[in-house]
C-alpha positions in Angstrom: -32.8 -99.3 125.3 -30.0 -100.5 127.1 -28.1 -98.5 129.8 -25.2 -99.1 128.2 -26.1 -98.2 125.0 -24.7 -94.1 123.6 -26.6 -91.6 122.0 -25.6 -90.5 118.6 -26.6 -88.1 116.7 -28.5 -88.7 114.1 -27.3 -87.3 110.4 -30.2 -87.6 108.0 -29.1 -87.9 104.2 -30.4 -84.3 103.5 -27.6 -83.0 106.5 -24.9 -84.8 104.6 -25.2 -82.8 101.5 -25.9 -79.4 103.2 -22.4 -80.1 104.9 -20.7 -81.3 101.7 -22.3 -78.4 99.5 -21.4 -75.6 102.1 -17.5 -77.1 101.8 -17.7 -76.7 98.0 -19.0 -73.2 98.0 -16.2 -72.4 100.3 -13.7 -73.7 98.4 -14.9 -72.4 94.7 -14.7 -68.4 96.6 -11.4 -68.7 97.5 -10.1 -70.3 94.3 -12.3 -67.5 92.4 -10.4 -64.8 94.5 -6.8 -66.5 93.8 -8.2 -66.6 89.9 -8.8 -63.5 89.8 -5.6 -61.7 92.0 -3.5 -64.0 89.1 -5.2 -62.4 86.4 -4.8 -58.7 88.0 -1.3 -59.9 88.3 -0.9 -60.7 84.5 -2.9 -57.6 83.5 -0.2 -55.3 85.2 2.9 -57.5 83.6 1.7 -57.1 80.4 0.9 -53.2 80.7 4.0 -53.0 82.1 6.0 -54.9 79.6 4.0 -52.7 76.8 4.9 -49.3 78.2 8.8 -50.8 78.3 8.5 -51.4 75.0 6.4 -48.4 73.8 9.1 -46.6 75.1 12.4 -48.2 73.6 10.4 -48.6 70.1 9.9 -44.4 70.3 13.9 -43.9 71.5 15.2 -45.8 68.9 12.6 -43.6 66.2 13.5 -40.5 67.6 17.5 -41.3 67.9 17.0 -42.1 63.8 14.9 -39.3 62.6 17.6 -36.8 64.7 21.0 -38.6 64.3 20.4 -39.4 60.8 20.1 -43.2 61.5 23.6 -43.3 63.7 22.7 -45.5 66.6 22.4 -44.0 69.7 22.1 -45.0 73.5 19.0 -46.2 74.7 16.9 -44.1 77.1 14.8 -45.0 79.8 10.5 -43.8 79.9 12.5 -41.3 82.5 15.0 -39.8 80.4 12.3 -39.2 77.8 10.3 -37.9 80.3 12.7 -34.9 80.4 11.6 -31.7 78.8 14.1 -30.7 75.5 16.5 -28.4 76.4 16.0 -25.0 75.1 18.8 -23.5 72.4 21.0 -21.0 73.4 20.0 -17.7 71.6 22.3 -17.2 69.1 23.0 -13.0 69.9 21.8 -10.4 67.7 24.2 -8.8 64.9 24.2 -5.6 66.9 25.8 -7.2 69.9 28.7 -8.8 67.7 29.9 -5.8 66.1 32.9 -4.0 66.8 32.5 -0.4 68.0 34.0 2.0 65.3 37.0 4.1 66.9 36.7 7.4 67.0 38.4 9.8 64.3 42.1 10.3 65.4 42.2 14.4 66.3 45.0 15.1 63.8 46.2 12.5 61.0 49.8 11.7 60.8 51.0 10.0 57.8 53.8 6.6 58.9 56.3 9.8 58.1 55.1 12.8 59.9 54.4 10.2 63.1 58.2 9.3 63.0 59.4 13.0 62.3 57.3 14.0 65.4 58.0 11.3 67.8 61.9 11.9 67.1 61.3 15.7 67.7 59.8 15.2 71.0 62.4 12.6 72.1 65.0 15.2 71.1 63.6 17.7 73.1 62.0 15.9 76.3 63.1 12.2 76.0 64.9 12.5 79.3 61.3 14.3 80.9 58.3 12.7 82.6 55.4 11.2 80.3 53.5 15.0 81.1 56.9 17.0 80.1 56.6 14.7 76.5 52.8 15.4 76.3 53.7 18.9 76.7 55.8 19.2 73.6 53.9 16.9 71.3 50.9 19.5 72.4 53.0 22.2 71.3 53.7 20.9 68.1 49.8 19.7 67.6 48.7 23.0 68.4 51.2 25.0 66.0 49.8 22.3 63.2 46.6 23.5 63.6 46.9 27.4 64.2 49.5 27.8 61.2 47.0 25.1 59.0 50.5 24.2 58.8 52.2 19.9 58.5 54.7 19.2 60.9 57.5 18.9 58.5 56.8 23.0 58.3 56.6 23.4 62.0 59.8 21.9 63.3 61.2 24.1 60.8 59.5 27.4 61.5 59.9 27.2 65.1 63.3 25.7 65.2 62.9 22.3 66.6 65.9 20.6 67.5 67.9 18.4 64.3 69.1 16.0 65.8 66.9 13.5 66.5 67.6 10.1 68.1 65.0 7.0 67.9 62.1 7.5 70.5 61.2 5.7 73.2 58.5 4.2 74.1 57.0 6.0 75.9 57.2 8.8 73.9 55.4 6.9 70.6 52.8 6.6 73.8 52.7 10.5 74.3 52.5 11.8 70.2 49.7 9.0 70.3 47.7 9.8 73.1 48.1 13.7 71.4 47.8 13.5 67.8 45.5 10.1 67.8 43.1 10.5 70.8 43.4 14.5 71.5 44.8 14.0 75.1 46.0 17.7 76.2 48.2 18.2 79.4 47.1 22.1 79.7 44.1 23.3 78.1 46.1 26.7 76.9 47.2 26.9 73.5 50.5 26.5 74.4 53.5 26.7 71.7 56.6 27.7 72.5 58.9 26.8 75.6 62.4 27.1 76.7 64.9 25.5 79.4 65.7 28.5 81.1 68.8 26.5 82.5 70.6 25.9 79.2 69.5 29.0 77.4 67.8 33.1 78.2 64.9 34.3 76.1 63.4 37.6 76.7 60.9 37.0 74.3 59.4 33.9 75.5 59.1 35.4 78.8 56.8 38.3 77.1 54.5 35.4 76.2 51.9 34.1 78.3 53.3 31.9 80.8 51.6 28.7 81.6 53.1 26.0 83.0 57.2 24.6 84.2 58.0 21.1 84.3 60.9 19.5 83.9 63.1 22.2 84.2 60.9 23.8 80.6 58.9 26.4 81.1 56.1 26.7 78.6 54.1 29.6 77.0 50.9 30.2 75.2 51.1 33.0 72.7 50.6 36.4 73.7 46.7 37.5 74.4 45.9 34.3 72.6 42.8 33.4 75.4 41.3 37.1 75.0 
């Protein structure tokens, strides 16, 4: 050999194809991995694609069968998601009724309620509300211990004649007597007197209860024993 001859290495055929079929394997793995990462791809598109539609397909079913075929808005598998809300509870008959009032204490026909409110503004429409309770008690009181209607009352126990159109407030105090039983004393009271206009002996030999307003007022004699 000469000295100036190199040393190669010597590649048999059978080398040559291990090299070459080593290559190939090499590049049939990674094109099987990239096959098969496409189709994982493609698998979820599609699912995806067919939930989307699954979902729209249901809306629009639903928005027919509960709108009566009127086309609604699109929901999302979201919305859908969503539990229904829950109907408000429509409340029971015996919360919607209307409490019955109570029974007015003594009955006054459209008349007898204008006779009586006149009577008391003739007598104490220039007193407080009480000294207007006061004489509508009176007359309520003598109603019911004589079994007697107030036309007969402000007769027998001399109730002023004239009698000028009430007030308000006095409508407010025959009401709150004769209608709803309000009392200003719990005496029997039925008689008074303005000792400043007028002297009676004999109301003074009654039982004395209350003053105000100038009237004094008296339950009749012994009538708590």
């Amino acid at each position: 050999m000469s000295p100036h001859s190199e040393s190669r290495p010597v590649v048999t055929d059978g080398s040559l194809r291990n090299a070459s079929s080593l290559q190939v394997r090499r590049t049939s793995r990674s094109s099987i991995s990239r096959l098969r990462r496409n189709a994982k791809t493609r698998r979820r598109r599609i699912a995806l694609l067919l939930a989307v539609t699954a979902a729209i397909t249901l809306a629009i079913v639903l928005s027919k069968v509960s709108g009566g075929g009127e086309p609604t808005a699109l929901t999302t598998p979201a919305e859908t998601a969503q539990p229904p809300a829950t109907a408000t509870q429509a409340p029971s008959p015996a919360a919607t009724e209307t409490p019955t009032p109570a029974p007015a204490r003594y009955e006054l026909t459209t008349d007898e309620r204008d006779l009586v409110e006149r009577v008391v503004m003739a007598e104490s429409g220039g007193e407080s509300y009480e000294g207007q309770v006061l004489v509508a008690q009176c007359i309520l009181n003598a109603c019911e211990i004589d079994a007697e209607r107030p036309g007969e009352v402000v007769v027998d126990y001399q109730y002023a004649k004239a009698r000028p159109e009430p007030t308000q407030s006095v409508r407010d105090a025959v009401a709150a007597v004769f209608d709803q039983g309000e009392t200003a004393v719990d005496a029997p009271i039925l008689y008074f007197y303005n000792p400043a206009k007028t002297t009676s002996h004999w109301h003074e030999t009654q039982d004395f209860v209350i003053e105000v307003g100038g009237h004094r007022f008296f339950a009749e004699k012994g009538a708590d024993k």
